[in-house]
N, C-alpha and C positions, 0 to 999 in steps of 0.2 A: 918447454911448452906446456906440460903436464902441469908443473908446480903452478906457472900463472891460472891455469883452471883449477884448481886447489885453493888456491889464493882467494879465487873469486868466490868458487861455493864457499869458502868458510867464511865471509862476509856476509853472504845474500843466504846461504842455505839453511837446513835447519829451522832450528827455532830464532833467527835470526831476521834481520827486517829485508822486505823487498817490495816495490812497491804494486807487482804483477803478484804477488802471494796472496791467498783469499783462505781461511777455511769457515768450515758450516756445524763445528762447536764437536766434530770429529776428529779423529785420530789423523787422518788424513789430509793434508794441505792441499789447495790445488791454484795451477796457473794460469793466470790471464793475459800474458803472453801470445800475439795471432801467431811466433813461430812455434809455439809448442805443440809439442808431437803426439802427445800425450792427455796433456790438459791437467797432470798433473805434476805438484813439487817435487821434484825429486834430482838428483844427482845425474842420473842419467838422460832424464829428461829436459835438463833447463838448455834452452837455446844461448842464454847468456856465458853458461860456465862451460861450455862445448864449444871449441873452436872448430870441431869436423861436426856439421847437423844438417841434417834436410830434414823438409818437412813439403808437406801439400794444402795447398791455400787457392779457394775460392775467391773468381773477383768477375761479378759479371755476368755468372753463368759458365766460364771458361776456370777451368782447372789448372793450373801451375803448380810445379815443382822446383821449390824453392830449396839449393843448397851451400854450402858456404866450406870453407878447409878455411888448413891454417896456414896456408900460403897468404891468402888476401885480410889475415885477423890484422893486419898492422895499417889497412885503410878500410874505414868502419863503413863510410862511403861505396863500396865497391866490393864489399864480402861477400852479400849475399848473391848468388846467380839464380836470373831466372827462365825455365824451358816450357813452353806452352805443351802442355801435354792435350791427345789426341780427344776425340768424345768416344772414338771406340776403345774400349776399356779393355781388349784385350790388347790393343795396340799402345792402349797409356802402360801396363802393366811392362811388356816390352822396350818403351822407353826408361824406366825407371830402372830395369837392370842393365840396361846399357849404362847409363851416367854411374847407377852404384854399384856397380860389377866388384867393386875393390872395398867395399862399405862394409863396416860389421854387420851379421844378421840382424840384430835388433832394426838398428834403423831401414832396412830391406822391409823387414813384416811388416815393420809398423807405417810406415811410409807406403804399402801397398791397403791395409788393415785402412790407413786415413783416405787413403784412397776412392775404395767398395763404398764409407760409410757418405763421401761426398756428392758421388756418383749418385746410392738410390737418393738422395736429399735432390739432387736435381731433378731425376726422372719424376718423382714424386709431383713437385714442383711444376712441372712441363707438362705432367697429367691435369694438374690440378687448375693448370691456365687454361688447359685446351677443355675440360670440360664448364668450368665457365664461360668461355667465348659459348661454347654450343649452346650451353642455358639462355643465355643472353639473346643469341638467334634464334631458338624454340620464343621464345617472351615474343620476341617482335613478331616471328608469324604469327603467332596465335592472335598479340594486337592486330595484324592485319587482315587478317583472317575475317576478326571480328568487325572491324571496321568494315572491310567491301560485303559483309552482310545485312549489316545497317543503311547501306549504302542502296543497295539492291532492294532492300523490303522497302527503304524511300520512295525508289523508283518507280514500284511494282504497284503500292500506296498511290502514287497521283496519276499512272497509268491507269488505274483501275478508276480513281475520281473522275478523271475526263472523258471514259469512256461512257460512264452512270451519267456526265453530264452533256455530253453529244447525243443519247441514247432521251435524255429528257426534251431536249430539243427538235429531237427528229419525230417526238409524237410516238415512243413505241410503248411506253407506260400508258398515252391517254391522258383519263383523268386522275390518277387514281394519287397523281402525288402533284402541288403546286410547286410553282416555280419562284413566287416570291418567297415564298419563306426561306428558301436555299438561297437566295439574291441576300437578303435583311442577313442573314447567317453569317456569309462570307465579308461583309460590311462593315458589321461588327467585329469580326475576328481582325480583320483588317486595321481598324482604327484603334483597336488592343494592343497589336504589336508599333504602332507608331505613336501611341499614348507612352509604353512601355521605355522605345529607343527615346524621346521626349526628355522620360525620368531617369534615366542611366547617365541620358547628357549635361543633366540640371547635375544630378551627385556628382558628376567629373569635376566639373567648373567650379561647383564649393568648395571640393575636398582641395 
């Protein structure tokens, strides 16, 4: 079984071609591979040339622990298994030395190492949602806020006109203010706004 992973790094490995191989004009290669454990080239790392490998892979928000032997290398279909691992992190850590209790250390550290690093990437994440929703909810109140103010100085505005204009009528100014020019006022303001809806409805009809 050894020699067939041998086989294969000396094909893909190295300075040799693969098509998940990337480097950045460094010393060092690195892999594009979603099982890589590592992220980079190397011997120990390739999911390809390993027929014993876990790794941890996000999908969703939900964290899985994806690992393969080399009982199942002979159906390529059915290698990899997958265990939904917990959101409590002390409890995902628990399941993972349950499945790799028999694992070499490397893939133990680094398999809990991919772990930690996908973990705060969600928390982050689930911060970063929940404090947008809030922003979002602070915007609207404040629009509304503003709005039923607007709303209210409206109200407060033709309350106060009807009351100046009940108050004209009931004789308590006398003489001191007429009445038609407040009549000719509203008249014109009147035939302003129906002059206005008039030409809004003429531009509809052209355009």
């Amino acid at each position: 079984m050894f020699d067939n992973e041998d086989l294969i790094w000396s094909i893909i490995g190295k300075k040799k071609f693969c098509c998940f191989k990337y480097n950045l004009h460094i010393n060092q290669n690195f892999c594009k591979n979603k099982f890589n454990l590592t992220g980079f080239c190397s011997r120990q790392s390739c999911p390809l040339a390993n027929n014993n490998y876990a790794t941890v892979i996000e999908k969703n928000g939900v964290l899985f622990l994806y690992f393969k032997t080399a009982l199942n290398s002979k159906f390529p279909c059915k290698s990899w298994k997958k265990i939904s691992l917990s959101r409590n992190f002390i409890k995902a850590v628990q399941q993972i030395d349950l499945h790799l209790a028999l694992w070499p250390r490397f893939f133990i550290n680094k398999v809990k190492l991919r772990l930690t690093k996908l973990n705060q990437i969600l928390i982050r994440s689930r911060i970063k949602n929940i404090e947008i929703k809030n922003s979002n909810l602070n915007f609207n109140l404040i629009n509304n806020k503003e709005e039923f103010k607007l709303t209210q100085k409206i109200k407060i505005e033709k309350m106060i006109e009807q009351e100046l204009l009940n108050r004209l009528h009931m004789g308590v100014y006398g003489d001191n203010y007429n009445l038609k020019p407040i009549y000719y006022w509203k008249k014109i303001n009147s035939e302003n706004k129906v002059k206005v809806k008039n030409s809004l409805q003429i531009k509809t009809i052209v355009i």
